[in-house]
DOLOTI-967604 format. One record per residue (C-alpha): residue in three letters; chain; x, y, z. Coordinates in Angstrom, 2 decimals. Each point is the difference from the previous one (the first is absolute). Layout:
SITE  rest  kette       xx       yy       zz
SITE   Ala      A        X        Y        Z
...
//
This chain:
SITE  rest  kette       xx       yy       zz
SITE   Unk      A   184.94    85.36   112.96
SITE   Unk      A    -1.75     1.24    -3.23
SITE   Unk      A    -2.47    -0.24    -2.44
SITE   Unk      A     0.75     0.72    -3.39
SITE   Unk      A    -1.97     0.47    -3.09
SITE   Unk      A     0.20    -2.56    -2.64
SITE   Unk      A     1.54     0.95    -3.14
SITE   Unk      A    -1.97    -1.33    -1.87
SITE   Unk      A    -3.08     1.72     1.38
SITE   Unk      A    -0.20     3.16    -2.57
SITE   Unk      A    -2.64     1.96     3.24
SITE   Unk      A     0.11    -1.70     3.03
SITE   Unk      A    -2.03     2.44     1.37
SITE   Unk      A    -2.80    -0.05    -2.59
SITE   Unk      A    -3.07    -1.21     1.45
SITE   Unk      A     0.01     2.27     2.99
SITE   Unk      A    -2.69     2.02     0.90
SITE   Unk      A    -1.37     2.57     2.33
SITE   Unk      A    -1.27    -1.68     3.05
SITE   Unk      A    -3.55    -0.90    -0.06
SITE   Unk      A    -2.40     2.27     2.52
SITE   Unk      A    -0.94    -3.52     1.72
SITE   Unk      A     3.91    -0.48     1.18
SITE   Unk      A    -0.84     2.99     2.28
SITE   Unk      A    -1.76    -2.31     2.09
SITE   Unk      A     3.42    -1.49     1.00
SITE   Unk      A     1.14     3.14     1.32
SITE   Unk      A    -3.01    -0.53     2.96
SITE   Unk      A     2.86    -3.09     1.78
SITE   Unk      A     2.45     3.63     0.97
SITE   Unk      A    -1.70    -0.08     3.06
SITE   Unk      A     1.13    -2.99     0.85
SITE   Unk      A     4.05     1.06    -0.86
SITE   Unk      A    -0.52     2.35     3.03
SITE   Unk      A    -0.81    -3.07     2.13
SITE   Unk      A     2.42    -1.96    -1.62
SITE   Unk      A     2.87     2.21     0.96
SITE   Unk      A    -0.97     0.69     3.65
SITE   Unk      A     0.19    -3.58     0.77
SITE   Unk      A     3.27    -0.81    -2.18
SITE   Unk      A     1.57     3.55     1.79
SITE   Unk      A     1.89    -1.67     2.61
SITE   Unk      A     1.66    -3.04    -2.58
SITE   Unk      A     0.70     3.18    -2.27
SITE   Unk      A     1.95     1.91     2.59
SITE   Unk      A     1.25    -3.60     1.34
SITE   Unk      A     1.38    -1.74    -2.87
SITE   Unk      A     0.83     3.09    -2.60
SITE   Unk      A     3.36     0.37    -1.66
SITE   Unk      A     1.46     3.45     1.47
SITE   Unk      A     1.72     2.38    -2.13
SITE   Unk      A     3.00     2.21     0.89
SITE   Unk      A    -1.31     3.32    -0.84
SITE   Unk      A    -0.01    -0.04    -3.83
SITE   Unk      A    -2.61     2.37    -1.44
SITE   Unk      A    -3.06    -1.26    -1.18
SITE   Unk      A    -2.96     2.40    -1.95
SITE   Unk      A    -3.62    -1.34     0.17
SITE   Unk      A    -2.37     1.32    -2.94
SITE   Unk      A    -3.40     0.40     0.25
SITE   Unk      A    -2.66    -1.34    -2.80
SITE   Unk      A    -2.45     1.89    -2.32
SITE   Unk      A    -2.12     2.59     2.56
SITE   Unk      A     2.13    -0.15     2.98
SITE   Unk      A     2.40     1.35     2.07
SITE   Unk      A     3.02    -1.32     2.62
SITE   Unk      A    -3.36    -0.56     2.41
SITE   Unk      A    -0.17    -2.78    -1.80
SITE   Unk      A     2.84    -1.50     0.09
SITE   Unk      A     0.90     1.25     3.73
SITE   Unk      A    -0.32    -3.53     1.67
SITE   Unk      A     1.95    -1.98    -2.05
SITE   Unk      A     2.89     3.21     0.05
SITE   Unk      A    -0.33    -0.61     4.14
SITE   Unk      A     0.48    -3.66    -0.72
SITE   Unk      A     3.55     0.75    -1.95
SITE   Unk      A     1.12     2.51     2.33
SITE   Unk      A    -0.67    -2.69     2.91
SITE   Unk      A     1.98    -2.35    -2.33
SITE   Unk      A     3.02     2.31     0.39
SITE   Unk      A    -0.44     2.02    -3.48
SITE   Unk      A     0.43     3.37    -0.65
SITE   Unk      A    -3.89     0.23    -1.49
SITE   Unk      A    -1.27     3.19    -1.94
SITE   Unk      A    -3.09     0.81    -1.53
SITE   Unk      A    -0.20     1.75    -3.31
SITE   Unk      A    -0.97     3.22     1.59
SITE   Unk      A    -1.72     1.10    -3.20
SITE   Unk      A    -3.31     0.29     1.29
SITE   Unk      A    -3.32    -1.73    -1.91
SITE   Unk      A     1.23    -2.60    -2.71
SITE   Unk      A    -2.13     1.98    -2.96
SITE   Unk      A     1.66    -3.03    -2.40
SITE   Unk      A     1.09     2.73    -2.44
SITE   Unk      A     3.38    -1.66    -0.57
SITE   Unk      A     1.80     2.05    -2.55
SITE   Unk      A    -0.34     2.59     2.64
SITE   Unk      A     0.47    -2.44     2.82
SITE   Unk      A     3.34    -0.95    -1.05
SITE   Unk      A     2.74     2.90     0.33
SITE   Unk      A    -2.13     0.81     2.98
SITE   Unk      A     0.52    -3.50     2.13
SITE   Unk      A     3.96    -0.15    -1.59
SITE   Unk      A     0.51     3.60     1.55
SITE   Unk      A    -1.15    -1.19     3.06
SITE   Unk      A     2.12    -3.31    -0.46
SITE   Unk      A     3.36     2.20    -0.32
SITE   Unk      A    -0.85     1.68     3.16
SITE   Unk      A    -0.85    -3.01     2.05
SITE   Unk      A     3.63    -1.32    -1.19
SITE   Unk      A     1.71     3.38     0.62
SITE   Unk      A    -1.18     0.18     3.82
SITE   Unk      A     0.13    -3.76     0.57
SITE   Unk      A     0.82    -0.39     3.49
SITE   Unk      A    -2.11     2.46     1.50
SITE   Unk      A    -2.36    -1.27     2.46
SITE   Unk      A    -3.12    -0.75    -1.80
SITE   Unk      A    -3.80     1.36     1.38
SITE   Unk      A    -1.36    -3.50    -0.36
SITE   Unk      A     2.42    -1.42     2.80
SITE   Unk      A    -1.32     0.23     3.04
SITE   Unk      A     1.92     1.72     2.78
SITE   Unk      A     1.28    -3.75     1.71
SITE   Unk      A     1.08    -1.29    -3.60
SITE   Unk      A     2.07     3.89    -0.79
SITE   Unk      A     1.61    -0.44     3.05
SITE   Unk      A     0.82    -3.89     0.41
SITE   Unk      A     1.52     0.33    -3.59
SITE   Unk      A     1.37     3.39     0.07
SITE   Unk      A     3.98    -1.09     0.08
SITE   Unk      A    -0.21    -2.44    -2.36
SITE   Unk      A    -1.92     1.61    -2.76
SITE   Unk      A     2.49     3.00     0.63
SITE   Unk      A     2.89    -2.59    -0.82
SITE   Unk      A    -2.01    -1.68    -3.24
SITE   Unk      A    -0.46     3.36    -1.19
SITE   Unk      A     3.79     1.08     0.28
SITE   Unk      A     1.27    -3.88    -1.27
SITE   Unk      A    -2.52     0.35    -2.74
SITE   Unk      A     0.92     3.10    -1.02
SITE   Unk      A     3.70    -1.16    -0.10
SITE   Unk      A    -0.55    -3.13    -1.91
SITE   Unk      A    -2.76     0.15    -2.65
SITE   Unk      A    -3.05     2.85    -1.22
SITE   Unk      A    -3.35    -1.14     2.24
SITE   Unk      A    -2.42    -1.27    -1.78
SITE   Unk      A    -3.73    -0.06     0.65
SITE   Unk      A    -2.30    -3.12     0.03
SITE   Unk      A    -3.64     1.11    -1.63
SITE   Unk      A    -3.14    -1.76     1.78
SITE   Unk      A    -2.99     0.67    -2.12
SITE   Unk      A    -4.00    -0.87     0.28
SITE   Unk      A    -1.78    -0.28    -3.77
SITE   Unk      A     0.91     3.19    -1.59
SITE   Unk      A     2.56     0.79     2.31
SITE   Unk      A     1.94    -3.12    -0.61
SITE   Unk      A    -0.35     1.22    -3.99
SITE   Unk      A     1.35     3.78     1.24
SITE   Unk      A     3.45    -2.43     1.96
SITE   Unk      A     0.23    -2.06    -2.87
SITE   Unk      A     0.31     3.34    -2.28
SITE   Unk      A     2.52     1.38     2.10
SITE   Unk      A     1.91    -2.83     0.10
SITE   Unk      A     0.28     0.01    -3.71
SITE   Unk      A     0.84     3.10    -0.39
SITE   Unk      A     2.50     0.77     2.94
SITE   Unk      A     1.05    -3.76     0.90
SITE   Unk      A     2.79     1.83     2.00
SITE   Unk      A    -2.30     1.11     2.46
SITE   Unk      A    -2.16    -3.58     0.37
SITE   Unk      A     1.83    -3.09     1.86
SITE   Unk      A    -3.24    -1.83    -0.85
SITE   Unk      A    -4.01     0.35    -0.49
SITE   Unk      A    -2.37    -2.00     1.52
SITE   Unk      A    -3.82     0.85    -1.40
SITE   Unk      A    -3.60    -1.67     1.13
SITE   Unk      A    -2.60     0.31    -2.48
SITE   Unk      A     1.52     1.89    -2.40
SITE   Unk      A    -0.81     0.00    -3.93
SITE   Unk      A     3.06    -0.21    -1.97
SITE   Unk      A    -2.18     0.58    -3.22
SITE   Unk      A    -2.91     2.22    -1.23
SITE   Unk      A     0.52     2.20     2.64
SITE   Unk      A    -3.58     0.81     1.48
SITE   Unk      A    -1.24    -2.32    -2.58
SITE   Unk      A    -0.71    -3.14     0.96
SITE   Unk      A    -1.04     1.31     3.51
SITE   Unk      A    -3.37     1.31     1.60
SITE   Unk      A     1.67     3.19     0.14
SITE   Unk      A    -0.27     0.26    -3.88
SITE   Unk      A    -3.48     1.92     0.13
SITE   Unk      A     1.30     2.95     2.42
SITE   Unk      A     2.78     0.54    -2.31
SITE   Unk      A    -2.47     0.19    -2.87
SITE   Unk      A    -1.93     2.10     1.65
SITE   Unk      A     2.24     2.72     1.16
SITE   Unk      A     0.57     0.11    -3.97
SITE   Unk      A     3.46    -2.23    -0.05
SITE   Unk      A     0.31    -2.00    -3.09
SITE   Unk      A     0.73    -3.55     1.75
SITE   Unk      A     1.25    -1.75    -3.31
SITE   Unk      A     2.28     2.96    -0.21
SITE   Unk      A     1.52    -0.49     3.39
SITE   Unk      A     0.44    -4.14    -1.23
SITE   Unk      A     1.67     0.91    -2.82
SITE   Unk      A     2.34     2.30     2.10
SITE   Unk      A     0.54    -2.82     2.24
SITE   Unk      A     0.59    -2.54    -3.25
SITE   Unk      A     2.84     1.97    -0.88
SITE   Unk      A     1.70     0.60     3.49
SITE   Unk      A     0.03    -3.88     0.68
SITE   Unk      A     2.62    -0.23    -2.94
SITE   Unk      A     2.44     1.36     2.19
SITE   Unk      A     1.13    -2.78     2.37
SITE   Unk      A    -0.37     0.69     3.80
SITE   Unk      A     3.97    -1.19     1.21
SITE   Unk      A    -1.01    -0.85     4.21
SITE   Unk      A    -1.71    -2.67     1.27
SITE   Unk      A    -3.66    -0.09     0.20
SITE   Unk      A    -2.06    -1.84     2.10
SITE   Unk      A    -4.18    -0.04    -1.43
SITE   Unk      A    -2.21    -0.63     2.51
SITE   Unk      A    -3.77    -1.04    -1.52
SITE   Unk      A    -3.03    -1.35     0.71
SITE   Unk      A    -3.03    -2.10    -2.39
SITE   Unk      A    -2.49     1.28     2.96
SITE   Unk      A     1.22     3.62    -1.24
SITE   Unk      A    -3.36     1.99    -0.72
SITE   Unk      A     0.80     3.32    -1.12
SITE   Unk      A     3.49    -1.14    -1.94
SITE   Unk      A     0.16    -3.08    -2.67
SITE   Unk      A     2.52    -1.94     1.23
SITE   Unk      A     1.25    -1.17    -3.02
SITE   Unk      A     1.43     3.34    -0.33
SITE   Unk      A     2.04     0.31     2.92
SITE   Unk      A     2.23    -2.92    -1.84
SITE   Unk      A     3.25     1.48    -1.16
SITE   Unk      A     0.84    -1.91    -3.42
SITE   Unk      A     2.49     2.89    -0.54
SITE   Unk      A     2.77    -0.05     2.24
SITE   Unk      A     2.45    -3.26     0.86
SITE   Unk      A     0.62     1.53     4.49
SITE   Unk      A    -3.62    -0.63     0.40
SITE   Unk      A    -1.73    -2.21     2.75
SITE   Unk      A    -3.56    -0.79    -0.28
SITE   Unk      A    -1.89    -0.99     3.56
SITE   Unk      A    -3.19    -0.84    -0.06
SITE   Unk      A    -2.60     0.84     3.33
SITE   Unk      A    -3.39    -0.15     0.76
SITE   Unk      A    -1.43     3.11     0.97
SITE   Unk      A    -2.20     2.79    -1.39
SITE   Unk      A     1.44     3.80    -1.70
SITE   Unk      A    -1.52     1.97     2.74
SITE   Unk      A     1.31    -2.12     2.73
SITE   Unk      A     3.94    -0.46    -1.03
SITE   Unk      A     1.59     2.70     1.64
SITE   Unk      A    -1.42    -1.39     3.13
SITE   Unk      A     0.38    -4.11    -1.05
SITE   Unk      A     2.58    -1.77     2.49
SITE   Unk      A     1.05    -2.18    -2.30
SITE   Unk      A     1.72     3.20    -2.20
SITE   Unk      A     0.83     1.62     2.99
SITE   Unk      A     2.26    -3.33     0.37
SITE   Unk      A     1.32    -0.32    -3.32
SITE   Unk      A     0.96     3.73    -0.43
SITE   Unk      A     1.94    -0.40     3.23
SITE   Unk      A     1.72    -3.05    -1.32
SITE   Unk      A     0.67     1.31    -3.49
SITE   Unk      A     1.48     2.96     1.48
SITE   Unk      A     2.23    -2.05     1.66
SITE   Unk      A     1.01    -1.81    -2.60
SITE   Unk      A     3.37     0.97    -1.80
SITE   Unk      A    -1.61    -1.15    -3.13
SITE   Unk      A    -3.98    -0.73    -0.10
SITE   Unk      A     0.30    -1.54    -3.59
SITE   Unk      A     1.82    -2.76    -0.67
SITE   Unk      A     0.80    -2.63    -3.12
SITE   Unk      A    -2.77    -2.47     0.63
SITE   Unk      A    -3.64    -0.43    -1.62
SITE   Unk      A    -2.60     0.19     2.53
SITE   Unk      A    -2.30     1.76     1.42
SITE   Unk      A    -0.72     0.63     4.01
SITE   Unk      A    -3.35    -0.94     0.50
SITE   Unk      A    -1.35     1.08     3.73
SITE   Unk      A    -3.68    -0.52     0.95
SITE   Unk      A    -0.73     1.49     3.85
SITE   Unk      A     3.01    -2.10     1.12
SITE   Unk      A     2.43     0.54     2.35
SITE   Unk      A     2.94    -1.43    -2.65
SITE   Unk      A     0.19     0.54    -3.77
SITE   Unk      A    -0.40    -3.10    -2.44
SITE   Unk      A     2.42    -0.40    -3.17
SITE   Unk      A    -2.14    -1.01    -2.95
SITE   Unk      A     1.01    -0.71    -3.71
SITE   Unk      A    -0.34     3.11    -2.00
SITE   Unk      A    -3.24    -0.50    -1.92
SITE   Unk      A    -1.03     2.19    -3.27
SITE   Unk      A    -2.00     2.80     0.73
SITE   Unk      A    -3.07    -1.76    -1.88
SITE   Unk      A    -0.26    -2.32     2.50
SITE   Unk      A    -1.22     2.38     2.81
SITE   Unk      A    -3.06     0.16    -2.22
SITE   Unk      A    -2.20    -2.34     2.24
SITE   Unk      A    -1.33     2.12     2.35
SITE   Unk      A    -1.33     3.19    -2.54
SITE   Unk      A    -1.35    -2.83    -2.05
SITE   Unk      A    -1.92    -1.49     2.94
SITE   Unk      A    -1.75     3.14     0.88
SITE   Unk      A    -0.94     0.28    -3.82
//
């Protein structure tokens, strides 16, 4: 499933623009993710695809750390993954920086794939202990491990980055509220970057000029229009053909603890390829089962900003 740009669109992403202070009000429904997931933890751990021990790495967004991200990492390893976090500390969003850091780490999560993990819990190292001894040795034999990259808004921009520069570390990168354009710009974390002195149309440019290099996995782009600290419009990938677009409902603040991507991510990890040939979008509003809509041009997800105006 993907969304592409249309060629004869010279800047697709041209009337985007930093999210308006007002959108921050959206961010106020994260409580209600918390509740949300609580009630929906039993069909999660019920009715989720398991895994067979293939190494997944969760990044954390702009500010944060792997606290962040620790519940939905608990949810994977339940699932039967092999779940990391970046270990990196803070996510201070300098990504030049960033980058040879988190690939580093990458090479070494590969390396020692197979170890027992810190994130499983002592029942889930020990009920899997034989067979993840024989994956590792039958992987080993038959083909190079590769990683699949879980990232939260900048740190689904950090997995995509890796992927396209070592795409024979990444199996496939799945990303929720993540810009694929302007970098901080066209988010509400534009002004801290300005203020700590970073030059924001700088950093754009930079990312301008790394999205002419395809990314070669499959990518699945997880967004939301209720999304008050990112624009959503540019979370839509008009630059690589492997790309999935699924739309939610949900706040910034309150995805890394929203059921529904706690769902897909454990479906798209399962998935031997999250993208395929067909032109739609996934459309899933608090429901138990995703809904297969037409792909629709980006302009048309202009009602609800234009309501509010």
């Amino acid at each position: 499933m993907s969304e592409q740009a249309d060629p004869d669109v010279d800047d697709p992403y041209g009337d985007l623009e930093e999210p308006r202070r007002r959108n921050l009000r959206k961010e106020l429904r994260s409580i209600n993710e918390l509740v949300r997931l609580a009630s929906s933890g039993k069909r999660l751990l019920r009715d989720g695809p398991r895994g067979n021990h293939e190494l997944v790495v969760v990044y954390p967004g702009f500010g944060v750390g792997d606290s962040a991200t620790a519940v939905l990492r608990a949810y994977l390893t339940n699932r039967g993954y092999s779940t990391r976090g970046w270990r990196l500390g803070r996510n201070h969003g300098d990504v030049e920086k960033l980058l040879p850091q988190i690939i580093e780490r990458l090479e070494y999560e590969i390396k020692h794939y197979g170890a027992p993990s810190p994130e499983e819990s002592p029942s889930e190292e020990s009920r899997s202990k034989e067979s993840r001894s024989k994956e590792s040795i039958n992987t080993s034999a038959a083909k190079p491990v590769k990683a699949r990259l879980v990232g939260w808004s900048l740190g689904g921009y950090l997995a995509r980055e890796v992927a396209r520069d070592r795409p024979d570390l990444v199996e496939q990168v799945i990303t929720f509220g993540t810009p694929v354009v302007g970098g901080p710009k066209y988010t509400a974390s534009a002004a801290t970057y300005r203020d700590r002195g970073d030059d924001v149309e700088a950093i754009a440019a930079r990312v301008d000029e790394r999205n002419l290099r395809p990314i070669t996995v499959p990518i699945t782009a997880i967004f939301s229009k209720s999304d008050g600290v990112v624009n959503w419009r540019a979370c839509i990938d008009h630059f690589n053909e492997d790309v999935e677009h699924v739309e939610i409902d949900a706040p910034h603040s309150g995805m890394s603890i929203n059921p529904d991507i706690f769902d897909l991510v454990a479906r798209r990890l399962a998935s031997s390829d999250p993208a395929d040939s067909s032109s739609a979008t996934v459309s899933i509003q608090n429901t138990d089962q995703p809904q297969v809509t037409e792909e629709h041009d980006t302009e048309e997800h202009n009602t609800e900003e234009e309501e509010e105006e």
